[in-house]
C-alpha positions in Angstrom: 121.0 123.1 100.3 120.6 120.8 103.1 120.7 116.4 102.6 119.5 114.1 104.7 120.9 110.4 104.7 118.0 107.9 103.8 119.7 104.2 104.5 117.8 101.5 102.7 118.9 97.7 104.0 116.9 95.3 102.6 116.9 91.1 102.8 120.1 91.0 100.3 121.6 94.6 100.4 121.9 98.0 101.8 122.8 101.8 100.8 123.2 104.9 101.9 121.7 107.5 99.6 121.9 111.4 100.2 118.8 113.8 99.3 119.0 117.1 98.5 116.1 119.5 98.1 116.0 122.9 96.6 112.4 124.0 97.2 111.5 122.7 94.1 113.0 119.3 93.0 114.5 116.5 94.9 118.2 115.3 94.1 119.4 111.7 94.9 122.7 110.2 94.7 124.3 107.2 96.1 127.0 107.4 98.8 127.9 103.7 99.8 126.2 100.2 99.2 126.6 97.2 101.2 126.3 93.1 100.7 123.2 91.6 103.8 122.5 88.1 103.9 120.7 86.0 106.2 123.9 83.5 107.9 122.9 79.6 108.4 124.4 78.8 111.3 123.6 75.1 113.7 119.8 74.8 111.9 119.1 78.8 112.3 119.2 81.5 110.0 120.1 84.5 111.7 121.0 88.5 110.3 124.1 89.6 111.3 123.0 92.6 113.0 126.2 93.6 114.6 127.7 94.0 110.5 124.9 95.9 109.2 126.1 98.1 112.1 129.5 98.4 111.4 128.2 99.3 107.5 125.9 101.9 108.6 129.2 103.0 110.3 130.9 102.8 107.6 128.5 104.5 105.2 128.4 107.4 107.6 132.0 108.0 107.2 132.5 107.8 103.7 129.7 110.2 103.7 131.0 112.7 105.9 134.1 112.8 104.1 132.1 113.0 100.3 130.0 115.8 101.3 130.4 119.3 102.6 126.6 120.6 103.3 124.9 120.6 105.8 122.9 117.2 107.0 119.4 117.6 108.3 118.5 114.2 109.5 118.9 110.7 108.7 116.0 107.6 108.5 116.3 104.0 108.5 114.2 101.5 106.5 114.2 97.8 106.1 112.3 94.5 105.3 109.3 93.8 107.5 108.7 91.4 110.5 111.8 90.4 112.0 112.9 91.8 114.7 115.9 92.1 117.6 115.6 91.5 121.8 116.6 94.3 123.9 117.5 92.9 127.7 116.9 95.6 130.8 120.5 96.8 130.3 119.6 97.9 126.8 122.3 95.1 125.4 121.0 93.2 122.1 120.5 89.5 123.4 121.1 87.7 120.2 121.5 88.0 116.9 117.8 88.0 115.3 116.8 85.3 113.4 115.9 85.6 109.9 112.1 85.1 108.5 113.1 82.1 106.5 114.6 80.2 110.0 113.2 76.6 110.1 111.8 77.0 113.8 108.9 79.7 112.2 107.7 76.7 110.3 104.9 75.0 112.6 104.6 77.7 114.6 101.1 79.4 112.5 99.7 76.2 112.3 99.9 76.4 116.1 98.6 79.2 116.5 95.8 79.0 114.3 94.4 76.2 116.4 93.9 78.5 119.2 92.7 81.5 117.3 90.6 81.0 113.7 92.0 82.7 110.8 88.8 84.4 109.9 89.5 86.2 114.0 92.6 86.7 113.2 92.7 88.6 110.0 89.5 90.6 111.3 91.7 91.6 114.2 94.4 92.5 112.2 93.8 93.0 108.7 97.1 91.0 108.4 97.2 87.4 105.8 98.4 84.9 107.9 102.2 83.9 107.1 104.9 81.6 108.9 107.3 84.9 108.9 104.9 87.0 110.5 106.1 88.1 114.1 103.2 86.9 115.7 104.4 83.7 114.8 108.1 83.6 115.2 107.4 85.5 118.2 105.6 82.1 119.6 108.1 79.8 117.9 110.7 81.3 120.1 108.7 81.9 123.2 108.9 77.9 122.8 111.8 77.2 121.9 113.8 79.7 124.0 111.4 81.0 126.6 114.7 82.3 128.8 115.4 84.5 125.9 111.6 86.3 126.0 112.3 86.1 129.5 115.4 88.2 130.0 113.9 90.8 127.1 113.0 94.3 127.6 111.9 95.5 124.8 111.2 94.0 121.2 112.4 96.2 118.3 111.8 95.7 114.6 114.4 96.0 112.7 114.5 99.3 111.3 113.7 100.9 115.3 116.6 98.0 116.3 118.9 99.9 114.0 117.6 103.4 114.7 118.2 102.1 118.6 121.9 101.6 118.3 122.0 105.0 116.9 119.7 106.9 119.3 119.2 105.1 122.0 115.2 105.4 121.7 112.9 102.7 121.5 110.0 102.9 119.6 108.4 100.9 117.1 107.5 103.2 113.5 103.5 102.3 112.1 104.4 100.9 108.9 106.1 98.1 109.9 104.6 97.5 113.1 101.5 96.9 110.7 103.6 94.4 109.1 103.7 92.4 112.3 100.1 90.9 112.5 100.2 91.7 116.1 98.7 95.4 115.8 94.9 95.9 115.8 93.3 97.4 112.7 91.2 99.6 114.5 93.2 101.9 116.8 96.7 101.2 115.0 98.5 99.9 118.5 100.0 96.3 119.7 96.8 93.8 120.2 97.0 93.2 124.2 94.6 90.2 123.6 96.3 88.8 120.9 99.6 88.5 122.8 97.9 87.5 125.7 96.8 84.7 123.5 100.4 83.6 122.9 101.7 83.8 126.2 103.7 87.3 125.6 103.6 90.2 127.2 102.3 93.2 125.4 105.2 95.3 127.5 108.2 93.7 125.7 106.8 95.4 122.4 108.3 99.1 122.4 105.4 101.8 121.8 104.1 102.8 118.4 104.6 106.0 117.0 103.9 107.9 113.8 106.2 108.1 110.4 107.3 111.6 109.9 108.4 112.2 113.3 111.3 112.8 115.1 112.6 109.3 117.0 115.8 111.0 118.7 118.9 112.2 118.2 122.3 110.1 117.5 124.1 109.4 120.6 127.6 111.1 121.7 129.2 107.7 121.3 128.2 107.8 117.8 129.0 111.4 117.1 132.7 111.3 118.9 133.6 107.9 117.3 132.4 109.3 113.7 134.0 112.7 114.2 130.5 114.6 113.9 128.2 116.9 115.1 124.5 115.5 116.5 122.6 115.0 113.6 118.0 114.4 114.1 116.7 110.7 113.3 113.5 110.8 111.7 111.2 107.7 111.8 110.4 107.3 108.0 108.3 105.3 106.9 110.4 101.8 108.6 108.8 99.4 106.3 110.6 99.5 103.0 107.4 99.0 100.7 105.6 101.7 102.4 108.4 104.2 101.7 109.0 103.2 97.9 104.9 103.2 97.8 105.2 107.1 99.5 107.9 107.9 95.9 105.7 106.5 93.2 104.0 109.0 91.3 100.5 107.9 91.7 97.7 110.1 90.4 94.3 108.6 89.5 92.1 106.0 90.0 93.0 102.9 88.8 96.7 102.1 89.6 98.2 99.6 91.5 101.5 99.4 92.9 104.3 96.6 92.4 107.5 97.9 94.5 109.9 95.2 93.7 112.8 93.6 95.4 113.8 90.1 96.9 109.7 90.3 97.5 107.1 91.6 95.1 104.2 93.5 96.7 101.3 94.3 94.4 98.8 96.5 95.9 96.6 99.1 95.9 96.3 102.7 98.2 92.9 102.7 100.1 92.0 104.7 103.1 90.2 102.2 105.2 91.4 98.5 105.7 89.6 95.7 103.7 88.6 92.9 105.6 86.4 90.9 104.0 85.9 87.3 103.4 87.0 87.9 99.7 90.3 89.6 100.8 91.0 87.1 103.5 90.5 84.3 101.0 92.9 85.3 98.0 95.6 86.3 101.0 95.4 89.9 100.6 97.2 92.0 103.7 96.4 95.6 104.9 99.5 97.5 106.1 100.5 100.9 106.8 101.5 103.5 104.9 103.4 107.2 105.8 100.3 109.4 105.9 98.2 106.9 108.2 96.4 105.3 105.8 96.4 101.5 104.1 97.5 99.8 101.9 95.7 96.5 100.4 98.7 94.1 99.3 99.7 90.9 98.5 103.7 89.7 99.4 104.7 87.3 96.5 107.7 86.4 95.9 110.2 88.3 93.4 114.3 88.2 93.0 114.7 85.4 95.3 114.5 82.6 92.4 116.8 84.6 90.3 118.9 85.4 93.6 119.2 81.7 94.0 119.9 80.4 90.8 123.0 82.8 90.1 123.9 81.6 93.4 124.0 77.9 92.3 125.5 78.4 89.1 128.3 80.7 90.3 129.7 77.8 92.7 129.6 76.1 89.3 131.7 78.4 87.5 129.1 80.0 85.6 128.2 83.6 86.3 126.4 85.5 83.8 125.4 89.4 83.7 122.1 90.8 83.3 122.7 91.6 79.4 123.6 87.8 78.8 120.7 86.5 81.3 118.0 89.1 79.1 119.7 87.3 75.6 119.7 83.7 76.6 116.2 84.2 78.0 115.0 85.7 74.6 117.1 83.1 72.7 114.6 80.1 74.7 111.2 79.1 73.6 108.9 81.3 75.1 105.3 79.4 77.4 107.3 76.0 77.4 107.0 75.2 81.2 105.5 77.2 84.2 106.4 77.1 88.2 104.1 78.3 90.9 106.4 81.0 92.4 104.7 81.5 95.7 104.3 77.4 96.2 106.1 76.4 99.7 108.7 74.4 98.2 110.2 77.5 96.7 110.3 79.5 99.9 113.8 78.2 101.2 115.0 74.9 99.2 118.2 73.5 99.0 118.9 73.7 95.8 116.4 76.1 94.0 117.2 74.6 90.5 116.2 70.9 91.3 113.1 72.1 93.0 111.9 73.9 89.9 112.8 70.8 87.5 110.8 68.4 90.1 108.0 70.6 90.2 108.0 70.4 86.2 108.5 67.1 86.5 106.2 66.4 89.0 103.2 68.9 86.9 103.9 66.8 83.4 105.8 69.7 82.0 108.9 70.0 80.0 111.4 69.8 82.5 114.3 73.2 82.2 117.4 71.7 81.4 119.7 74.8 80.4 119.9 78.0 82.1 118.1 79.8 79.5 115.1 77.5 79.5 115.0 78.2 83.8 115.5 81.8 83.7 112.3 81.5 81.2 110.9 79.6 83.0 111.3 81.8 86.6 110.5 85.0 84.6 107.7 84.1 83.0 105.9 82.3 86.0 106.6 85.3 88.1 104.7 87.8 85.9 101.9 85.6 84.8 101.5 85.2 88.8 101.0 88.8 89.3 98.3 88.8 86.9 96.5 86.5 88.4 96.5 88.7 91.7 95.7 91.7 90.0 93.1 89.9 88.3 91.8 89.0 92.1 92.4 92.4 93.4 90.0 94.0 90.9 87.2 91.3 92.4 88.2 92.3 96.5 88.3 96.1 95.4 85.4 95.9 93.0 87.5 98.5 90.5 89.5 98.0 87.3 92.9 98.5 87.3 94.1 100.0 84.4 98.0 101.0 85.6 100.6 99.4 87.2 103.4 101.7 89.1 106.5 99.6 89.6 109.4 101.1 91.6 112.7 99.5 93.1 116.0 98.3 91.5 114.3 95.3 89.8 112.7 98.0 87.3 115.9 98.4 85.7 115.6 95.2 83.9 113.6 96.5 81.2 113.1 92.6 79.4 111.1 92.2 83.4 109.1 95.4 83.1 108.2 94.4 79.4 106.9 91.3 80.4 104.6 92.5 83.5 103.1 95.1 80.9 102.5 91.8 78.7 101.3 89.2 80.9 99.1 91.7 82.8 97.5 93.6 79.8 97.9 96.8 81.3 99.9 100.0 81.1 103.2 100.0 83.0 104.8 103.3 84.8 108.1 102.2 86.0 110.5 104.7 88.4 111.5 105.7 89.8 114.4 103.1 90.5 115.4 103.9 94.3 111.6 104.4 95.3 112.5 103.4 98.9 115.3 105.6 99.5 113.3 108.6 98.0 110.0 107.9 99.9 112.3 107.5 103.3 113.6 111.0 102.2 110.3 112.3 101.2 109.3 111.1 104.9 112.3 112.9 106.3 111.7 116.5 104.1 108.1 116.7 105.7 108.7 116.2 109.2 111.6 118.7 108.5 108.6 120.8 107.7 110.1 120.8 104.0 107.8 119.6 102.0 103.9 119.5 103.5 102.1 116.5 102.9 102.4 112.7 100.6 100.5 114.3 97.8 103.0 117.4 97.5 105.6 114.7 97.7 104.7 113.0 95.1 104.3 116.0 92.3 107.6 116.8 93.7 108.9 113.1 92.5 107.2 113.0 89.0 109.2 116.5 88.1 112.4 115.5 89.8 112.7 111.7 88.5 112.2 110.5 85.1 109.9 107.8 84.6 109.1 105.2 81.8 106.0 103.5 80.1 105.3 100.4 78.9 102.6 99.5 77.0 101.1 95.8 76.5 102.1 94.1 73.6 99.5 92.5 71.3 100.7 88.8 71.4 98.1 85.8 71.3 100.5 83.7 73.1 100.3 85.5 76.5 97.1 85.2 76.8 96.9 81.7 75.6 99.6 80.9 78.6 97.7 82.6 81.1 94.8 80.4 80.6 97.1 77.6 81.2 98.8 78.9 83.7 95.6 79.6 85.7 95.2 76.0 85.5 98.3 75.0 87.1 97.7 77.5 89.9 94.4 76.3 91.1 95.6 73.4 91.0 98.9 74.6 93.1 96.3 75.9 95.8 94.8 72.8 95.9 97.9 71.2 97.1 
């Protein structure tokens, strides 16, 4: 059989995974896995670029040394809307900044003076959010216009990465759609809307389809790694379209919830949605591997949990996930409830003490002891996603009735338990690396492997196993919804 490499980096780690296909059922198996955090650095927050390099580098080799078969092709995916400079000598500029970097913060307000939000989400089909590129793009055309100036080409950052290898710049759909910079209608870079801004639309590289062919690596690569020119696909680039393109979706009905750092819930439609009702409850249209949509909202996930361990572990304290899923059950379940997509959460400096003020602050029981907060977190997080399923159902005018959940989160079973409970519905969960697998599914097909998404996907359900949840008949969820529904509008209010 022949693999392909499907690289998967997202906002706090990266692997390498190697797919194999035998006609009939897809193989996966890890090869190399890498630590990627943002760096604060003199009031920025940037991405070390230059290391995720030297890992993909180093994941290349370890794989070439693991493995004696044949290697097809290899695709990169990552988080969405950041992005890397590219001056006329091809040379990266600077190391990007990250999509939590203070300087983003004003800039949508900005912007939205010029151009109403209604125009703007009717233009793009994009919710409007201070890490969009559209709006770190004009934070830094202020506050560093030399460095637009001096650029060639803007890559996101799975074509920045696919760049170094290749050579090639191009910018993949799905996350170009991730942007809020590409018109709904004919998929390519608003010329308007960046007229609007004071950018030219010739810094952005060209968009071009997932499943295709973006180049081939470069001899510098091959000599330095000791191998033989090997195709780079452009997979689906934007992580959540990829693990969306590996969940074994079949009828009416389901959502999706791929689930990381970020949770996106969404649903699959063919046509964006850009109504009032959409734009209101902060619903997003972005792309997905076969052309199409989807309708999603970006709340946020792992980042509390991310956080916390982070605090406590400069404390001494460092617990694993079977100790944090026994102190959570050991702590008194509905006692207090957090707003997890509130601003104050998005990059505090001391994530603990901004959930006990926000208790505080809300006339709650404040968490004390890392068993009430992990509660606390946990149960705020799913009760949240219920409430945008809830309003999904109303801009979709459907029930859903099943929730697919992919990514590494699912393997926290006490997590997927809880969704199925707070939400009332039947949970699917797997399978775990949906990201890697849907950048490999993207791979297989323009290999001329596998045919189309839908083939894919009966290919997935008999290659990966999968799990079910169902609700669990508890009053109390319920009951703590209703409150928690309370607190939220409220929340929004502020």
């Amino acid at each position: 059989m022949k693999g392909v490499w499907a690289f998967d980096i997202g906002a706090s780690n990266g692997r390498l995974m190697l797919s194999r296909f035998d006609g009939e059922r897809l193989f996966l198996e890890e090869e190399y896995r890498f630590v990627n955090e943002p760096i604060s650095l003199m009031n920025h927050l940037y991405w070390d670029v230059l290391n995720i390099v030297r890992e993909i580098k180093a994941a290349m080799l370890i794989g070439l040394k693991r493995n004696h078969m044949e290697l097809a092709s290899v695709g990169i995916d990552t988080w969405g809307v950041d992005f890397g400079l590219i001056s006329k000598t091809g040379e990266l500029l600077a190391n990007p900044y990250c999509y939590r970097d203070p300087q983003n913060d004003q800039a949508m307000e900005q912007v939205l003076t010029r151009i109403p939000e209604k125009e703007l989400f009717q233009l793009t089909g994009v919710a409007s959010s201070p890490i969009n590129t559209l709006f770190q793009l004009y934070a830094l055309s202020n506050s560093n216009p030399a460095l637009i100036e001096q650029s060639e080409s803007l890559l996101l950052t799975p074509n920045l990465l696919t760049y170094f290898l290749t050579g090639e710049k191009q910018n993949e759909y799905t996350i170009s759609s991730t942007t809020q910079l590409l018109s709904v209608t004919d998929q390519d870079w608003s010329k308007g809307l960046l007229q609007e801004i004071g950018c030219s639309h010739e810094i952005l590289a060209p968009v071009v389809k997932p499943c295709t062919t973006s180049g081939y690596t470069l001899p510098s690569i091959n000599g330095e790694l000791q191998m033989s020119r090997l195709k780079v696909v452009n997979v689906g680039g934007h992580d959540t379209a990829s693990a969306l393109a590996a969940l074994p979706i079949e009828k009416e009905g389901s959502a999706f919830m791929s689930c990381g750092t970020w949770i996106l819930i969404g649903v699959p439609v063919k046509k964006p949605v850009t109504s009032d009702e959409a734009r209101k409850n902060g619903f997003t249209n972005e792309g997905t591997i076969d052309g199409g949509y989807r309708l999603q909202k970006n709340l946020m996930g792992m980042w509390f949990l991310q956080q916390c361990r982070t605090i406590w572990k400069r404390q001494g304290v460092e617990f694993n996930y079977a100790e944090e899923k026994k102190l959570m059950m050991e702590a008194d379940p509905f006692r207090s409830f957090i707003d997890p997509d509130h601003h104050r959460f998005f990059n505090p400096e001391h994530m603990i003490a901004e959930i006990k003020r926000y208790c505080q602050e809300t006339n709650q029981p404040i968490p004390h002891t890392p068993a009430e907060i992990l509660r606390c977190i946990l149960e705020s997080l799913v009760l949240k996603y219920r409430f945008v399923m809830d309003q999904l159902e109303r801009v979709i005018h459907k029930r859903i009735s099943t929730v697919h959940m992919g990514g590494g989160v699912i393997q926290n079973e006490l997590f997927c338990q809880f969704v199925a409970n707070a939400t009332n519905r039947e949970v699917i969960v797997g399978p775990v690396e949906a990201s890697s697998i849907g950048n490999a599914i993207a791979q297989w097909i323009a290999l001329g492997e596998i045919g189309n998404l839908q083939e894919a996907r009966s290919i997935v359900k008999r290659s990966f196993d999968v799990k079910h949840y169902q609700p669990a008949v508890e009053e109390g969820w319920q009951t703590a919804y209703e409150s928690f529904k309370t607190l939220i509008e409220v929340s929004e209010d502020d």
